[in-house]
GURODREN-456566 format. One record per residue: residue number from 1; residue in three letters; x, y, z of N, C-alpha, C in turn. Coordinates in steps of 0.2 Angstrom, whole numbers, plus 5000, padded with zeros to 4 digits. Layout:
<atoms>
seq|type|nx|ny|nz|cax|cay|caz|cx|cy|cz
NUM|ALA|X|Y|Z|X|Y|Z|X|Y|Z
...
</atoms>
This chain:
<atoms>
seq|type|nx|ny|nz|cax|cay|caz|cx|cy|cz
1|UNK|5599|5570|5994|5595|5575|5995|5597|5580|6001
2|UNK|5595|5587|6000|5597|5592|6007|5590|5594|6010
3|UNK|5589|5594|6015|5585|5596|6020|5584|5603|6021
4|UNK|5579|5606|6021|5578|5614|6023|5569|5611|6026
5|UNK|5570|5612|6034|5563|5613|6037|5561|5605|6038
6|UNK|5565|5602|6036|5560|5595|6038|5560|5590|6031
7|UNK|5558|5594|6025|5556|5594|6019|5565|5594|6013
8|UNK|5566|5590|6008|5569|5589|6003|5570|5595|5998
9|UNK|5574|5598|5999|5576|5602|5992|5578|5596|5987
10|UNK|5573|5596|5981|5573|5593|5974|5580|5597|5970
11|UNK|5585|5595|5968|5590|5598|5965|5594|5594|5965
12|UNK|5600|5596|5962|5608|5594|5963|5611|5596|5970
13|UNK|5612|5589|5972|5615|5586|5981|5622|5592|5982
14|UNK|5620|5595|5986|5627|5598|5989|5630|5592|5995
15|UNK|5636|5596|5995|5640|5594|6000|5637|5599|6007
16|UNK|5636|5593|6011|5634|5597|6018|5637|5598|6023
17|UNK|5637|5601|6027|5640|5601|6036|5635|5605|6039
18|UNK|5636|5604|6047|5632|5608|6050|5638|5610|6055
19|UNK|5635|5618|6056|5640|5622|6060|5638|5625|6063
20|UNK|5639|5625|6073|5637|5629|6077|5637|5635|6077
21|UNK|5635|5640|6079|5633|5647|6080|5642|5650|6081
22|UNK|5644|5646|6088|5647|5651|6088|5653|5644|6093
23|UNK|5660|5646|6095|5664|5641|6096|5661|5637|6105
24|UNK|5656|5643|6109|5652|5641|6114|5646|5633|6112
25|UNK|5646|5632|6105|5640|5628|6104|5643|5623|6102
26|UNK|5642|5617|6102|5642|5610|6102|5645|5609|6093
27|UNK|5649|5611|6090|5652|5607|6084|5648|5601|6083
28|UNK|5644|5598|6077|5641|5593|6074|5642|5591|6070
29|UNK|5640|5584|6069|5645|5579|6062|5646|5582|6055
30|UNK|5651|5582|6051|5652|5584|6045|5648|5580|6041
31|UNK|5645|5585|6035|5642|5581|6029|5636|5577|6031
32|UNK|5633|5580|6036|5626|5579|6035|5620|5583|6031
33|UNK|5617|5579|6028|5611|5582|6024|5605|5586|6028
34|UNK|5608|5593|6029|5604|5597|6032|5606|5598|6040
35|UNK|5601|5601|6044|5602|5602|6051|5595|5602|6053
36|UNK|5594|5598|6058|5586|5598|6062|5586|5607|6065
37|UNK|5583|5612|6062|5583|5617|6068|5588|5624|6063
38|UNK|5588|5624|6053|5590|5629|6051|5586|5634|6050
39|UNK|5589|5639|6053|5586|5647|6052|5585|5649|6045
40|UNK|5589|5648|6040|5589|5649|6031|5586|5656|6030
41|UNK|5590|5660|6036|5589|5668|6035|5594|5667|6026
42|UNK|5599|5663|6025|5601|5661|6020|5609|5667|6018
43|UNK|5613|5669|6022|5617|5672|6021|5621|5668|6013
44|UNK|5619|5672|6007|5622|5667|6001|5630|5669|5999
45|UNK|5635|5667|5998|5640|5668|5997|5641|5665|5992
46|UNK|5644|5668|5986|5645|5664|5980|5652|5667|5977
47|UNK|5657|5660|5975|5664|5664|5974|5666|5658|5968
48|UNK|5671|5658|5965|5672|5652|5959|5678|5654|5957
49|UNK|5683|5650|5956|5691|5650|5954|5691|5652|5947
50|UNK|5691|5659|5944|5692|5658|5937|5698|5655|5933
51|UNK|5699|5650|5929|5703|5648|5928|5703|5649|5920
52|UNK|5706|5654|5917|5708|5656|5913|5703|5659|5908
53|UNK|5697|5662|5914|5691|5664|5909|5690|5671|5909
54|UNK|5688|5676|5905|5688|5683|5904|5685|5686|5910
55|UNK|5680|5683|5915|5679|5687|5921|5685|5690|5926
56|UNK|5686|5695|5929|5690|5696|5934|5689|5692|5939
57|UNK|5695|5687|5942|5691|5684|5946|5692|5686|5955
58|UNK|5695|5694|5952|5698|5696|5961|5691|5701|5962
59|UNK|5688|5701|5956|5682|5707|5958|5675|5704|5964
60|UNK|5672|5708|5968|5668|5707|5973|5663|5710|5974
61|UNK|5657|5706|5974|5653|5713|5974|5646|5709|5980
62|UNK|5642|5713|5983|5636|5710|5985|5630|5712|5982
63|UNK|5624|5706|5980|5620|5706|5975|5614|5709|5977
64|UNK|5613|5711|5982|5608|5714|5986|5605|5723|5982
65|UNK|5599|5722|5980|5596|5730|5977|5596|5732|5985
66|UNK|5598|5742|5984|5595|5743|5991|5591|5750|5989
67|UNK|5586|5755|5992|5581|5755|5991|5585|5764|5992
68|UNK|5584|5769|5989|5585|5777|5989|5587|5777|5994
69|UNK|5584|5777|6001|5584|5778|6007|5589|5777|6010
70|UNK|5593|5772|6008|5597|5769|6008|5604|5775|6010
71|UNK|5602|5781|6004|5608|5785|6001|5605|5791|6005
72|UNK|5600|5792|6009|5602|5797|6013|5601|5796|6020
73|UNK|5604|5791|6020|5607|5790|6030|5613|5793|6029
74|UNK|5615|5794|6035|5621|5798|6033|5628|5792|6037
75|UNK|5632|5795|6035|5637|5790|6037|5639|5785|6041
76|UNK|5635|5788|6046|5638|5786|6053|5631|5781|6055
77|UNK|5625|5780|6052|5620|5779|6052|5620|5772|6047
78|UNK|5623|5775|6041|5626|5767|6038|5628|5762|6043
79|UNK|5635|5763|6045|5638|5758|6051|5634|5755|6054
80|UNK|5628|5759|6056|5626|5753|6063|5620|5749|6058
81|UNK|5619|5747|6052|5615|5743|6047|5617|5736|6049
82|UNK|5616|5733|6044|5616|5723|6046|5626|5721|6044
83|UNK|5626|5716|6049|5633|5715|6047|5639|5714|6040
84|UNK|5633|5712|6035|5633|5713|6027|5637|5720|6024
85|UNK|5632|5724|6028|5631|5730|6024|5637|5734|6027
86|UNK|5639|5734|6034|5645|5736|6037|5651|5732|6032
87|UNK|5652|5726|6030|5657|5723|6028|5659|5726|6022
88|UNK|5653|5726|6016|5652|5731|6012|5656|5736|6011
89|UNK|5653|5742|6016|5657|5746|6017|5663|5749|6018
90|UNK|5665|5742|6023|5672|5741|6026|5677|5740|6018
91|UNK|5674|5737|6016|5677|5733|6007|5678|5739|6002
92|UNK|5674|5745|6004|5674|5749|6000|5669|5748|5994
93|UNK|5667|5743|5996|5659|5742|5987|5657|5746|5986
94|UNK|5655|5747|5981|5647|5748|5978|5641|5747|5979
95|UNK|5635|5750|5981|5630|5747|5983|5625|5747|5976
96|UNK|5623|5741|5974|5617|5742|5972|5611|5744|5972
97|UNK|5608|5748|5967|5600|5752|5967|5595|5749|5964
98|UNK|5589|5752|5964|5583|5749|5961|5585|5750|5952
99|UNK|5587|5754|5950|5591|5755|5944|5593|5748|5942
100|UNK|5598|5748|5945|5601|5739|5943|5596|5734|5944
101|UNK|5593|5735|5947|5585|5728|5950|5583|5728|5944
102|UNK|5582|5733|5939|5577|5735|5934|5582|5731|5929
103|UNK|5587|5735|5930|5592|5730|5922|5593|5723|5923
104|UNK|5591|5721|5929|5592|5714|5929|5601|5710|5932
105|UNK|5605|5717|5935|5611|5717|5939|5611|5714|5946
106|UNK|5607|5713|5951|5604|5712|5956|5598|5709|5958
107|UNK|5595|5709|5966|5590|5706|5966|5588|5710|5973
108|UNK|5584|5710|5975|5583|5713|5982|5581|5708|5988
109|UNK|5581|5711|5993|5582|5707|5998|5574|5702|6000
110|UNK|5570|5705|5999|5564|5702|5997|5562|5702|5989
111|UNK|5564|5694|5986|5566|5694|5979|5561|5693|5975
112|UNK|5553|5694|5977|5548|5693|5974|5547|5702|5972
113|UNK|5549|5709|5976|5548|5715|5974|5542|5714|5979
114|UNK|5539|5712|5978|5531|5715|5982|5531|5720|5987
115|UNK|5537|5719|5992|5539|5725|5998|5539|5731|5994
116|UNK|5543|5732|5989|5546|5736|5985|5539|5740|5981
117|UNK|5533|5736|5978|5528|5737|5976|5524|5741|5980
118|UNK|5523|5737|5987|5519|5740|5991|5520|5745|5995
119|UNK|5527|5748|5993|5529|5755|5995|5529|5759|5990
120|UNK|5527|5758|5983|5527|5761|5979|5530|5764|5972
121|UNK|5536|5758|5974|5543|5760|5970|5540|5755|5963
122|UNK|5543|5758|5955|5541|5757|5951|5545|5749|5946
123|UNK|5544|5744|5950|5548|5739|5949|5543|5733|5945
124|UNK|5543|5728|5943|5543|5722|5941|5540|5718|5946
125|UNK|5536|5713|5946|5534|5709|5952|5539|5703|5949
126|UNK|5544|5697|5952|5549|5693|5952|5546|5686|5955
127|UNK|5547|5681|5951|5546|5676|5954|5553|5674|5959
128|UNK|5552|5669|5961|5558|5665|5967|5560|5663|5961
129|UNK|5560|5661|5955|5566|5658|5951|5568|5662|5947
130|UNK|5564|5668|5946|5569|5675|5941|5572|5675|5946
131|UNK|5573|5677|5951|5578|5680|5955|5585|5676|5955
132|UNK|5580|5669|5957|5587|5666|5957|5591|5664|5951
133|UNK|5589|5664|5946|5593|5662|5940|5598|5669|5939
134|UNK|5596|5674|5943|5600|5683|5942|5605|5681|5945
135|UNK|5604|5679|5951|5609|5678|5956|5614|5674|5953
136|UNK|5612|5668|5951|5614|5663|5948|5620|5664|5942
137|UNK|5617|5668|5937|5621|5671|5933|5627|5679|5935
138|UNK|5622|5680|5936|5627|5687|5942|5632|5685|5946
139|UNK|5633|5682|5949|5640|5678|5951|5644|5676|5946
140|UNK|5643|5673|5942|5647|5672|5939|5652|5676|5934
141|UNK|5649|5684|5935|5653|5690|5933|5658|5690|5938
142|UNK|5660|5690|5946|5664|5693|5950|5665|5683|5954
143|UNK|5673|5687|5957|5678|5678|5959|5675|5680|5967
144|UNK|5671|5684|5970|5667|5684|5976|5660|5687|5974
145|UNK|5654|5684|5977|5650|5689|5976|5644|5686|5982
146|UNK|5641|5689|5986|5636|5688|5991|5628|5690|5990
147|UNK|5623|5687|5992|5616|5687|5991|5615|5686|5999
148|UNK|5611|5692|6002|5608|5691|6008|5600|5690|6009
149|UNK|5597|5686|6010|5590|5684|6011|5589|5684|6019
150|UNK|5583|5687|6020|5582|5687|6028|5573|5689|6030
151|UNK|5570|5686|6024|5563|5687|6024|5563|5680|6030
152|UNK|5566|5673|6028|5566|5669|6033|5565|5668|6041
153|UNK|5570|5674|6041|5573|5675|6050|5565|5680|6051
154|UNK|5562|5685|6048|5557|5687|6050|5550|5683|6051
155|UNK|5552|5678|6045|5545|5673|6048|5547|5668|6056
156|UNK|5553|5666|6055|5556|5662|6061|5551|5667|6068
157|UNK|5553|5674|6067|5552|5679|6073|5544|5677|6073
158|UNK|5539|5676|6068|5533|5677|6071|5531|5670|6073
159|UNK|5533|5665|6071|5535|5658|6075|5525|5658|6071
160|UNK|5524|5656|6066|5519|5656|6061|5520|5651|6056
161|UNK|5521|5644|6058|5521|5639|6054|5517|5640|6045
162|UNK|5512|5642|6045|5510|5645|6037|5516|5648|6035
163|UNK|5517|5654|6038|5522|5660|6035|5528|5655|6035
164|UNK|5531|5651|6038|5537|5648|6038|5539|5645|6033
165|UNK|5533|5640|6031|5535|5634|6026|5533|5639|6020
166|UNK|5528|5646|6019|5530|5647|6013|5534|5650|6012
167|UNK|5539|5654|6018|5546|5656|6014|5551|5651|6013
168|UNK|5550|5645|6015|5555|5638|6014|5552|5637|6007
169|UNK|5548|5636|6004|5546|5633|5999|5547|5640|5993
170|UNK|5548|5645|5994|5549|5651|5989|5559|5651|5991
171|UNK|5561|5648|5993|5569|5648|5995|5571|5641|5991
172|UNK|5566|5636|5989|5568|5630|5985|5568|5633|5980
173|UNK|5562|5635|5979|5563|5638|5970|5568|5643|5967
174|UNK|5569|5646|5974|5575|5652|5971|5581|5647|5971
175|UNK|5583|5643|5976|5590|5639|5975|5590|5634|5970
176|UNK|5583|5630|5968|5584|5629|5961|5586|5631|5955
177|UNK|5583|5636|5955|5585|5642|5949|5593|5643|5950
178|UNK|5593|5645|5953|5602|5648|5955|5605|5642|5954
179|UNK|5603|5636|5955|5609|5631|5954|5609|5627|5948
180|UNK|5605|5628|5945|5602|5629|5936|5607|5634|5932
181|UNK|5606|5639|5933|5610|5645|5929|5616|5646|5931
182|UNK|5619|5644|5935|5626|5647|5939|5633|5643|5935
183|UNK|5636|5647|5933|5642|5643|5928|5646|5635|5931
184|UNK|5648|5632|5928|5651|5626|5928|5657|5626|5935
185|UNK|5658|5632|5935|5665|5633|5938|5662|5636|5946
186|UNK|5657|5639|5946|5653|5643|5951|5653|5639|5958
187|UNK|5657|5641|5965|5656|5638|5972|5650|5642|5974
188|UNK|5645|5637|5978|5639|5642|5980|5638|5638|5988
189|UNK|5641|5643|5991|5639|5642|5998|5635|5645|6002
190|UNK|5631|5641|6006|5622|5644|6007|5625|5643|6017
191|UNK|5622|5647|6021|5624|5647|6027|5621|5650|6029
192|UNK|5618|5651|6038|5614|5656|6041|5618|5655|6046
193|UNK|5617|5664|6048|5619|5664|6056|5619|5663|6061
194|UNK|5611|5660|6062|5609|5656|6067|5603|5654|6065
195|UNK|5601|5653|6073|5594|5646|6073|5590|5651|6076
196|UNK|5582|5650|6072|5578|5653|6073|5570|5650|6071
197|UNK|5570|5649|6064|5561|5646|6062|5561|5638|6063
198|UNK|5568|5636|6068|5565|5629|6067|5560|5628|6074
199|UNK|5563|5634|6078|5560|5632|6085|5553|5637|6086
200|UNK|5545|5632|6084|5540|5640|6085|5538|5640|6093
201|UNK|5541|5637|6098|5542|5638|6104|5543|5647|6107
202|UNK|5547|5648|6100|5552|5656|6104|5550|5660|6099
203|UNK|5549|5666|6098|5551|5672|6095|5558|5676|6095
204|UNK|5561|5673|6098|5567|5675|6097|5575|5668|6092
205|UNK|5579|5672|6092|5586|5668|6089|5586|5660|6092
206|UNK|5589|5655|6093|5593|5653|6094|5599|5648|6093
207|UNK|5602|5645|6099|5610|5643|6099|5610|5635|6093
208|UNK|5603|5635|6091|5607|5628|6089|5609|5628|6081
209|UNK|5613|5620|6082|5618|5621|6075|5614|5625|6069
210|UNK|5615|5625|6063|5614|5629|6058|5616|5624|6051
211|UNK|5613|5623|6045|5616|5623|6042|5622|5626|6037
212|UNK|5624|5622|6034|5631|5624|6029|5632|5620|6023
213|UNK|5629|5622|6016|5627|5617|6012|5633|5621|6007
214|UNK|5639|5617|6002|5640|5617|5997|5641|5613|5989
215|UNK|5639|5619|5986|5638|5614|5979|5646|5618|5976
216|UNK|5650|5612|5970|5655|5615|5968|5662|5613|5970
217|UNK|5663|5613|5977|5667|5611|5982|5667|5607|5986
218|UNK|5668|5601|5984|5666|5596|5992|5673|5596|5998
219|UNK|5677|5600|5994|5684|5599|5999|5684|5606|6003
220|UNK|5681|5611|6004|5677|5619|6007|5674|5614|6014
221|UNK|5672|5609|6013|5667|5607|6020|5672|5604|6023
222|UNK|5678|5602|6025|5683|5598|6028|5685|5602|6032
223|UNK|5685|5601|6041|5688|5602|6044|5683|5609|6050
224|UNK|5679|5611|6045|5672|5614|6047|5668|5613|6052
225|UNK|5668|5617|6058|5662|5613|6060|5658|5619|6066
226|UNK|5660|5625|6064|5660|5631|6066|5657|5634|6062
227|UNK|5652|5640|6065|5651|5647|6058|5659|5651|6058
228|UNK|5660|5652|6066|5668|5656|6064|5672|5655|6061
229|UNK|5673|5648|6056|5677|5646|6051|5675|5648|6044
230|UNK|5669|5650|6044|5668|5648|6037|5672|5654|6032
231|UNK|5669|5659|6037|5673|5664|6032|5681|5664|6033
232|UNK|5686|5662|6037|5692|5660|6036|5693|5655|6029
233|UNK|5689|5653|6029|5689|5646|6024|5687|5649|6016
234|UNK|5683|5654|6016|5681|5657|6011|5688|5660|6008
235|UNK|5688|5665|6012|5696|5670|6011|5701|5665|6011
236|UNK|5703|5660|6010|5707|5656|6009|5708|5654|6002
237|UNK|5701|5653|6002|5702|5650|5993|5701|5659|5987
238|UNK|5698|5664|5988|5700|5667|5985|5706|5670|5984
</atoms>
């Protein structure tokens, strides 16, 4: 079983590691079932070797809906966004819109819509397993593709045990769904940037390890024991 908050994610067992924030932090044992202290902002990264199947498998995309608003910052105002959305950019992607939300291409960064409802925009209300089955299946269109959640890190910030446990408990259902629909072939690497909702001591980020859980590849977790590795390790395999 894997660990998120203390409590068991019910599903199909990944391959686990935990890995420090940053090379200043403490490296911890490979393949352990979760981490005492994950933030589960949930940085998703999902990439799959296609081997001989009609997907491209050099195409990349990030799965994130973004909101009108989005398209009239102006350029320079893009860049200083989340490090995601710079990377994006840097890659030259496409961004998706609430248009693609609607067709079901996407998911938005708070994957229930309500954010989206309560400002007005004219969407669908989404359970945590529609979402996740989108993502789920939507990956496996392109041989990289990323899903960022970060409703987590804002509960982490209000250090509100209610709010906490029920975005870990809407984060089970989404990653069970996803790991239900996601093709045979599908690597699903789930990863946060740091430590945050384990500690309600702070309002703030911190240093400790983090999880790094993969379904797909249990040979991805070897040698791991850093966040600064993981994406050299990504880029590796694709």
């Amino acid at each position: 079983m894997a660990w998120a908050g203390g409590r068991p994610i019910r599903g199909p067992t990944p391959s686990t590691a935990t890995a420090a924030r940053s090379s200043a932090c403490r490296p911890s044992a490979a393949r352990r079932s979760g981490c005492r202290g994950a933030d589960w902002r949930g940085r998703w990264m999902l990439s799959w070797g296609c081997r001989g199947c009609p997907r491209a498998p050099r195409a990349r995309r990030r799965l994130n809906a973004f909101r009108p608003r989005f398209w009239e910052l102006s350029e320079e105002r893009k860049w200083t966004l989340s490090a995601t959305t710079v990377a994006t950019l840097a890659a030259g992607r496409d961004f998706f819109d609430l248009e693609d939300l609607r067709q079901g291409r996407c998911v938005y960064q708070e994957f229930t819509n309500a954010e989206l409802i309560e400002r007005g925009f004219d969407v669908a209300p989404m359970t945590p397993a529609e979402a996740g089955r989108i993502i789920g299946t939507e990956a496996g269109r392109y041989g990289f593709s990323l899903y960022e959640y970060f409703q987590s890190d804002k509960a982490g910030h209000s250090a509100e045990r209610e709010r906490i446990e029920h975005h870990l408990r809407m984060l089970e259902e989404f990653l069970r769904a996803l790991l239900k629909a996601r093709a045979a072939d599908l690597r699903v690497v789930l990863c946060s940037d740091h430590g945050n909702l384990e500690d309600l001591s702070t309002h703030r980020h911190t240093t400790n390890p983090v999880p790094l859980m993969v379904w797909g590849d249990e040979d991805f977790l070897t040698g791991v024991t850093r966040l600064d590795q993981v994406t050299p390790r990504i880029l590796a395999t694709l």
